[in-house]
C-alpha positions as CSV (number, residue, x, y, z in Angstrom):
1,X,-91.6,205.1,-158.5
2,X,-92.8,207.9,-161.2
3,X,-92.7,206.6,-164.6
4,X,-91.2,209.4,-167.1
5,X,-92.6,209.6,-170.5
6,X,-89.7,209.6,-173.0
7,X,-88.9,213.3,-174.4
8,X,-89.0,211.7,-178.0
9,X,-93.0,210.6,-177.6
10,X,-93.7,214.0,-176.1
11,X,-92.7,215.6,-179.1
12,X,-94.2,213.3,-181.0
13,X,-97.3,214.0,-179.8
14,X,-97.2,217.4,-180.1
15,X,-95.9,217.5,-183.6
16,X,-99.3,215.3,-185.0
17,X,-101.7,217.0,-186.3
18,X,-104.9,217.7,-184.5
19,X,-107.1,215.4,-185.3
20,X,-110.9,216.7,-187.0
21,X,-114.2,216.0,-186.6
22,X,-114.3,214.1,-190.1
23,X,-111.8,211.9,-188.7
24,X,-113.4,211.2,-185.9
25,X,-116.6,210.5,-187.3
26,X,-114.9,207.4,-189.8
27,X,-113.2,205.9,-186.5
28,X,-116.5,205.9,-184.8
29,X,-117.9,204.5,-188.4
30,X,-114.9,202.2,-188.4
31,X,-115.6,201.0,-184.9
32,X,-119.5,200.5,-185.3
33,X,-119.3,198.6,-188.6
34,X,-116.9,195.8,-186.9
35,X,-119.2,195.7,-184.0
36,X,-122.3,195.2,-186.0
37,X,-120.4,192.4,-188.0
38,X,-119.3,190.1,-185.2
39,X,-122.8,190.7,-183.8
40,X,-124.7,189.3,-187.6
41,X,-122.2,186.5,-187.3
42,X,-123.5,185.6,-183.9
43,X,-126.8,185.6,-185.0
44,X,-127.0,183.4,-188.0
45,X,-128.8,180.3,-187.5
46,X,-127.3,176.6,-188.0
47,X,-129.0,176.4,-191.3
48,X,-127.0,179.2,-193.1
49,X,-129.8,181.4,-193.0
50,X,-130.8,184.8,-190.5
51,X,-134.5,185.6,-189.5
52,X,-136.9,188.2,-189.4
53,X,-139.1,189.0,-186.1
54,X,-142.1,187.8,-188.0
55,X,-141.3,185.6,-190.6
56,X,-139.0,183.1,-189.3
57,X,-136.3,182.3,-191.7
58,X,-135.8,184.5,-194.5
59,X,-134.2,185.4,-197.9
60,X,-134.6,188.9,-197.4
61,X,-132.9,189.3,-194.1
62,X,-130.4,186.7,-194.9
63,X,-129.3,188.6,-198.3
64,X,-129.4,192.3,-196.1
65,X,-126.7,190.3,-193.7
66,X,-124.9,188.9,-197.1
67,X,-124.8,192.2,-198.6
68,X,-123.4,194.1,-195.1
69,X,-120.6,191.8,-194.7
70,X,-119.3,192.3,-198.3
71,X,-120.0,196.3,-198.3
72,X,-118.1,196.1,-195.1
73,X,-115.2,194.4,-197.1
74,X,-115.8,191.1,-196.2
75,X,-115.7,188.0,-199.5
76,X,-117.3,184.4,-199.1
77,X,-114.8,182.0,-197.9
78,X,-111.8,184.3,-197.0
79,X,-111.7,185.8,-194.1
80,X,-113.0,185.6,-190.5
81,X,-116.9,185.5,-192.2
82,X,-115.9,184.2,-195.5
83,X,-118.0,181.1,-193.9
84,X,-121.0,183.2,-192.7
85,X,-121.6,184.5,-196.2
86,X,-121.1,181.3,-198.2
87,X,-123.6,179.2,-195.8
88,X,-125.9,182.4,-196.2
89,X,-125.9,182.2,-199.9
90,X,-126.2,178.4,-200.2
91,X,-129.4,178.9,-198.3
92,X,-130.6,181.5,-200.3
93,X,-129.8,179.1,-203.4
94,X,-131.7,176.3,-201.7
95,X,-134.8,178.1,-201.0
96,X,-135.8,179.4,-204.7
97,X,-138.7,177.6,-206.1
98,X,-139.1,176.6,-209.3
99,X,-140.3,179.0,-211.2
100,X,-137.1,181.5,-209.9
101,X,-139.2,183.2,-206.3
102,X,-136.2,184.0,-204.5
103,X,-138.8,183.4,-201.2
104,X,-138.5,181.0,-198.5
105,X,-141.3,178.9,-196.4
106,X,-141.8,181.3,-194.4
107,X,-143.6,183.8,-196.6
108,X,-144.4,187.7,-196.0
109,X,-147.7,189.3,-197.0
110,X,-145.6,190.6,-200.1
111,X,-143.4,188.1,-201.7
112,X,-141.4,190.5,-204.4
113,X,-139.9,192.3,-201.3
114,X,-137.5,189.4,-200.9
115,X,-137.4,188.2,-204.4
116,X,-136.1,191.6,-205.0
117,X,-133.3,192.1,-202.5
118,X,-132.4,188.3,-202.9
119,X,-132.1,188.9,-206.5
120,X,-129.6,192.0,-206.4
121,X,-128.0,190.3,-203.4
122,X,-127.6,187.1,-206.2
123,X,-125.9,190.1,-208.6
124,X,-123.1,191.4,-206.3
125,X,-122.1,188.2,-205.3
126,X,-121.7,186.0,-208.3
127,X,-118.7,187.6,-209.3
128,X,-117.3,186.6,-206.1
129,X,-117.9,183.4,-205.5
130,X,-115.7,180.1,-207.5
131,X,-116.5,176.4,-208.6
132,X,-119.7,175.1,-208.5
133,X,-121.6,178.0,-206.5
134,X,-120.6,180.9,-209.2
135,X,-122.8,178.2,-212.0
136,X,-125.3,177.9,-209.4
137,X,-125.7,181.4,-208.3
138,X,-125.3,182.4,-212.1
139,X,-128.4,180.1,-213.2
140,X,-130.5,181.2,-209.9
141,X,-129.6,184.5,-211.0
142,X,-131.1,183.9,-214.4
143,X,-134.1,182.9,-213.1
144,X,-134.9,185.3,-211.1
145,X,-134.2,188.2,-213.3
146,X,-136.9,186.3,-215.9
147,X,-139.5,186.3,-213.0
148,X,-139.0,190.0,-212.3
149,X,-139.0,191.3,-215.8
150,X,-142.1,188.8,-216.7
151,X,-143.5,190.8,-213.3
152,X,-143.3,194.1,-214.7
153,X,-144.7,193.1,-218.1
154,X,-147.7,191.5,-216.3
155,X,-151.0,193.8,-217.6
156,X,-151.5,197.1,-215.6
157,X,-153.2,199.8,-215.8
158,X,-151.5,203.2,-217.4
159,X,-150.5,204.8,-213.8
160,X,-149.1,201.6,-212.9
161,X,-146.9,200.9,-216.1
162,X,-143.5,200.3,-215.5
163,X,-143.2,199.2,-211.6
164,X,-143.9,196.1,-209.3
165,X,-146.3,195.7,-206.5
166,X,-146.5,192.8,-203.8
167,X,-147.0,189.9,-206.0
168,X,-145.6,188.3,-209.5
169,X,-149.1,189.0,-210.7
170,X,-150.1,192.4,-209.0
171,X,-152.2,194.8,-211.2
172,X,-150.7,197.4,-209.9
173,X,-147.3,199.3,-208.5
174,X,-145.7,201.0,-206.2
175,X,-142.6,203.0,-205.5
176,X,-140.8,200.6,-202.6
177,X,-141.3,197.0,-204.5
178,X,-140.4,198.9,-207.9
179,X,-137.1,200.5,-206.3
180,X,-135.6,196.7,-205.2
181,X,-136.6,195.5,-208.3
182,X,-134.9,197.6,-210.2
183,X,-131.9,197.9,-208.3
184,X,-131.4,194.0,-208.9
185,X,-131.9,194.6,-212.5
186,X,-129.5,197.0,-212.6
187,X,-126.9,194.8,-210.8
188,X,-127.7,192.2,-213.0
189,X,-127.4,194.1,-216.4
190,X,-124.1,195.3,-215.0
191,X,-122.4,191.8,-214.8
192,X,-123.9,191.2,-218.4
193,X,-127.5,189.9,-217.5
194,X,-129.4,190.4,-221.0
195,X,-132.1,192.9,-219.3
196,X,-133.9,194.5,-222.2
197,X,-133.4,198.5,-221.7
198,X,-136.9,199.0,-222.7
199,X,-137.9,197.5,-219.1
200,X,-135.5,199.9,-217.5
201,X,-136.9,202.5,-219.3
202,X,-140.2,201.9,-218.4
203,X,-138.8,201.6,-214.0
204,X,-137.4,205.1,-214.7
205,X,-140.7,206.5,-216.5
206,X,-142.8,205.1,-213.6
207,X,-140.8,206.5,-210.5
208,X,-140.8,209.9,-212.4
209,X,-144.8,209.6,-212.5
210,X,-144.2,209.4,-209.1
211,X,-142.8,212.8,-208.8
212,X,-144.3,215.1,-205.8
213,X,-144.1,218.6,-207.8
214,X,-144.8,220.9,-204.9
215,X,-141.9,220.1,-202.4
216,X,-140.0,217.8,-204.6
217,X,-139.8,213.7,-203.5
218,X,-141.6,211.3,-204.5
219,X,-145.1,209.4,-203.7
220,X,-145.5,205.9,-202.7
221,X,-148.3,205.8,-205.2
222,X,-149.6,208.3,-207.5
223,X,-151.0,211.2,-206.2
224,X,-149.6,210.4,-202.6
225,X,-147.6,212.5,-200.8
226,X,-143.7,213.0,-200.4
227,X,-141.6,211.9,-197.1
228,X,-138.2,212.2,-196.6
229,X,-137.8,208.0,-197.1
230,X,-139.6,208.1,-200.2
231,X,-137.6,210.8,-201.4
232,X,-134.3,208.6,-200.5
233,X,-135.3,205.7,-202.7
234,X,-136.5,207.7,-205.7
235,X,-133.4,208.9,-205.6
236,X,-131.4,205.9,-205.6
237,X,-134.1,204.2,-208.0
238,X,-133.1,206.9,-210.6
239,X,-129.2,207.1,-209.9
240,X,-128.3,204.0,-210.1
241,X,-130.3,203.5,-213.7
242,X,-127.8,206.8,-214.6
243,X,-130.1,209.7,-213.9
244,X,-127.4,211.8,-211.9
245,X,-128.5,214.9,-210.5
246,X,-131.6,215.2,-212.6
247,X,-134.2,218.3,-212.2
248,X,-135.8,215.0,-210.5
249,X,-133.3,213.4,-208.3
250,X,-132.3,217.2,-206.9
251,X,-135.6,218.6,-206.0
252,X,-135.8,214.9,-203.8
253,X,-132.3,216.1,-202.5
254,X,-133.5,219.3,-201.7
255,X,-136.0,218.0,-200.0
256,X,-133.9,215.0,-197.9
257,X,-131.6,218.5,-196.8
258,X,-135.0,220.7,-195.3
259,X,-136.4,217.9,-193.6
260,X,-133.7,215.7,-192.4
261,X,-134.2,211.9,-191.2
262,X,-134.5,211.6,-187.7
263,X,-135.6,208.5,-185.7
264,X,-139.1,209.8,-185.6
265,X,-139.2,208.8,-189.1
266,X,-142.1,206.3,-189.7
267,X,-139.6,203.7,-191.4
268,X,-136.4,205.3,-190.0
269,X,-134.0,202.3,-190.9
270,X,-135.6,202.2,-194.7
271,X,-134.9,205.9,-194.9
272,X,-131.6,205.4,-193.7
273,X,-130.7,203.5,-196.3
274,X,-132.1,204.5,-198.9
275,X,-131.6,208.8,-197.9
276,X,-127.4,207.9,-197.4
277,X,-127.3,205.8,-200.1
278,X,-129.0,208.3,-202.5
279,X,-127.5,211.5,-201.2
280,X,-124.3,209.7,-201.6
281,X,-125.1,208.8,-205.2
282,X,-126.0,212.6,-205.6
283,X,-122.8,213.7,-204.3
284,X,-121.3,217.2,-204.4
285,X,-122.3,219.6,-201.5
286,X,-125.5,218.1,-200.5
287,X,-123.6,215.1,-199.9
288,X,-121.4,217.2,-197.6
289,X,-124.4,218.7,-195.9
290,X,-126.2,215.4,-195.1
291,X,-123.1,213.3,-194.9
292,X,-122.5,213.6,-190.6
293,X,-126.5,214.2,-190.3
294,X,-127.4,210.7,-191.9
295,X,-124.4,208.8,-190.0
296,X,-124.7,210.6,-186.6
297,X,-128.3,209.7,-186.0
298,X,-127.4,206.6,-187.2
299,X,-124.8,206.3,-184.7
300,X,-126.9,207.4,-182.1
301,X,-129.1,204.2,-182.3
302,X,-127.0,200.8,-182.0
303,X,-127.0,199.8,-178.9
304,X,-123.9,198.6,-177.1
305,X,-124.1,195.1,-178.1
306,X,-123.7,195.7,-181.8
307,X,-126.8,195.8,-183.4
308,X,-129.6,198.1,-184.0
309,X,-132.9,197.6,-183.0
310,X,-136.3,198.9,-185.4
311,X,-138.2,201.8,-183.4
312,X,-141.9,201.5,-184.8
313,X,-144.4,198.7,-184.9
314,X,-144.5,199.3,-188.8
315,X,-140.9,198.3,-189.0
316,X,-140.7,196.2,-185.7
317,X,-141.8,193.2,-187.4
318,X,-139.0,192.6,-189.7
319,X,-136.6,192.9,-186.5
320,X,-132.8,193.2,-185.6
321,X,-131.4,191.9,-188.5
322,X,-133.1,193.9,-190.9
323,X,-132.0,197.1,-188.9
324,X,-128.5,196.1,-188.4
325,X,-128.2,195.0,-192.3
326,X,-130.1,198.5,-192.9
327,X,-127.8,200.3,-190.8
328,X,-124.3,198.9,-192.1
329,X,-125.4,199.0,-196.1
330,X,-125.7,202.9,-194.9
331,X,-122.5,203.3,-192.6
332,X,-120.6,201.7,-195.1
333,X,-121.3,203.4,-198.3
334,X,-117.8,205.2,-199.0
335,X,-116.1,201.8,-198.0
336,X,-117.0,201.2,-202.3
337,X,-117.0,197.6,-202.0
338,X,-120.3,196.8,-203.4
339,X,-120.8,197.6,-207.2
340,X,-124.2,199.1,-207.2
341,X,-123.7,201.7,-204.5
342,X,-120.6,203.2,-205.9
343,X,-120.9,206.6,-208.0
């Protein structure tokens, strides 16, 4: 027997609107983001915590998976992964040392990488959680904004002013470490941290020594050259600390629009984090312009089962979670949940 379609949902259907590209694009967004969750949720270990290929257990990949879950909407203790985030936190808590190194037994070749994301991680959360774990986070918190300002004041030479390197006690700087630093200390100062803006000041004078003149972008040290990823995080580096579409931050646009991010990229999954998140920040018509670039290559890369895998041995070694954290901060950046990535 045919089945007739009622005349009522024939017109319906022709009456909708067509649907665009745009729209499109945020139901694919939509549909990769929920994907990418359930698959973090899967993968954190018994202990709270998620890993890195190389480092076992760790508090930078377990505050990237923290930080993804809330920027894709999610809180601790509501929710279908309101338990995945609290656990997560609680081990990050657990892990700091005593004099506030947000760093875990496992330790990379440069601790202030994850003292750095845990910290701003620390920041967006501590409004969010209740009882006993908003004191705890709040103190950890504390702590570990001391040990990054007492970082920055440690002597340095004159180039080197300003920024962070590897260690508590490095000499010198450079623009990666300095950008997660400072993006912790911004989080911090936001929920009323006492950050003394004369550090801040000093971040932002440092990634503007930085500054690639011929091309725009920035260097990873002085005198070294511009790519599109370092370009991205100077970018963010100065927008978040309220330098908005600066002679600066728009010759880096300029230069994230001529030479777009494609998986080629050396550190494609730090570039595509930093480049959407900072082009966001910048707004306007380049935003517009690199808006379905940025997400479509992202896209492109997860692979079926919900994650997204790093491409290059430079980036291999910090493994799936990092990506898929890297990849969802990104994706989800007009979602607006997280504090320090909204305009």
């Amino acid at each position: 027997m045919r089945r007739t379609i009622p005349l009522l949902a024939v017109l319906a259907v022709l009456a909708a609107p067509p649907r665009s590209a745009a729209d499109e694009l945020e139901d694919r967004i939509d549909a990769s983001v929920e994907q990418a969750v359930r698959w973090l949720a899967a993968s954190q270990l018994p202990s709270g915590a998620w890993s890195s290929e190389n480092y076992g257990e760790s508090t930078a990949a377990t505050s990237l998976a923290i930080m993804s879950f809330m920027a894709a909407g999610h809180v601790p203790d509501e929710g279908p992964y309101g338990r995945n985030i609290s656990k997560g936190i609680a081990w990050v808590l657990n892990e700091q040392q005593n004099s506030g190194l947000l760093v875990g037994k496992n330790r990379s070749h440069g601790p202030m990488y994850s003292h750095g994301i845990a910290t701003l991680m620390l920041a967006e959360v501590t409004g969010m959680v209740d009882g006993d774990q908003a004191t705890t986070c709040r103190q950890a918190l504390e702590k570990a904004v001391r040990l990054i300002v007492d970082a920055q004041n440690h002597p340095k030479g004159s180039q080197h002013d300003g920024g962070w390197r590897y260690q508590p006690t490095s000499g010198d700087s450079d623009l990666s470490v300095t950008a997660w630093q400072l993006l912790a200390l911004r989080a911090a100062k936001d929920i009323g941290c006492d950050i003394p803006s004369r550090n801040i000041d000093r971040a932002i004078a440092y990634i503007k020594r930085l500054r690639v003149q011929r091309g725009g972008g920035f260097g990873y040290m002085a005198a070294h050259g511009a790519t599109v990823t370092r370009a991205g995080t100077g970018i963010v580096a100065l927008e978040v600390c309220g330098e908005h579409r600066t002679e600066d931050t728009m010759a880096a646009a300029r230069l994230v629009l001529t030479r777009p991010l494609t998986k080629q990229e050396h550190y494609f999954y730090y570039g595509a984090y930093y480049c959407t998140v900072g082009m966001y920040k910048v707004g306007g018509q380049e935003w517009q312009t690199a808006r379905p670039v940025l997400y479509e290559t992202i896209l492109s890369l997860q692979s079926p089962s919900g994650f997204w895998a790093p491409l290059h041995g430079s980036e291999r070694g910090a493994g799936e979670v990092y990506a898929t954290s890297m990849a969802l901060l990104a994706l989800c950046i007009e979602y607006g949940y997280l504090p320090i990535y909204q305009r």
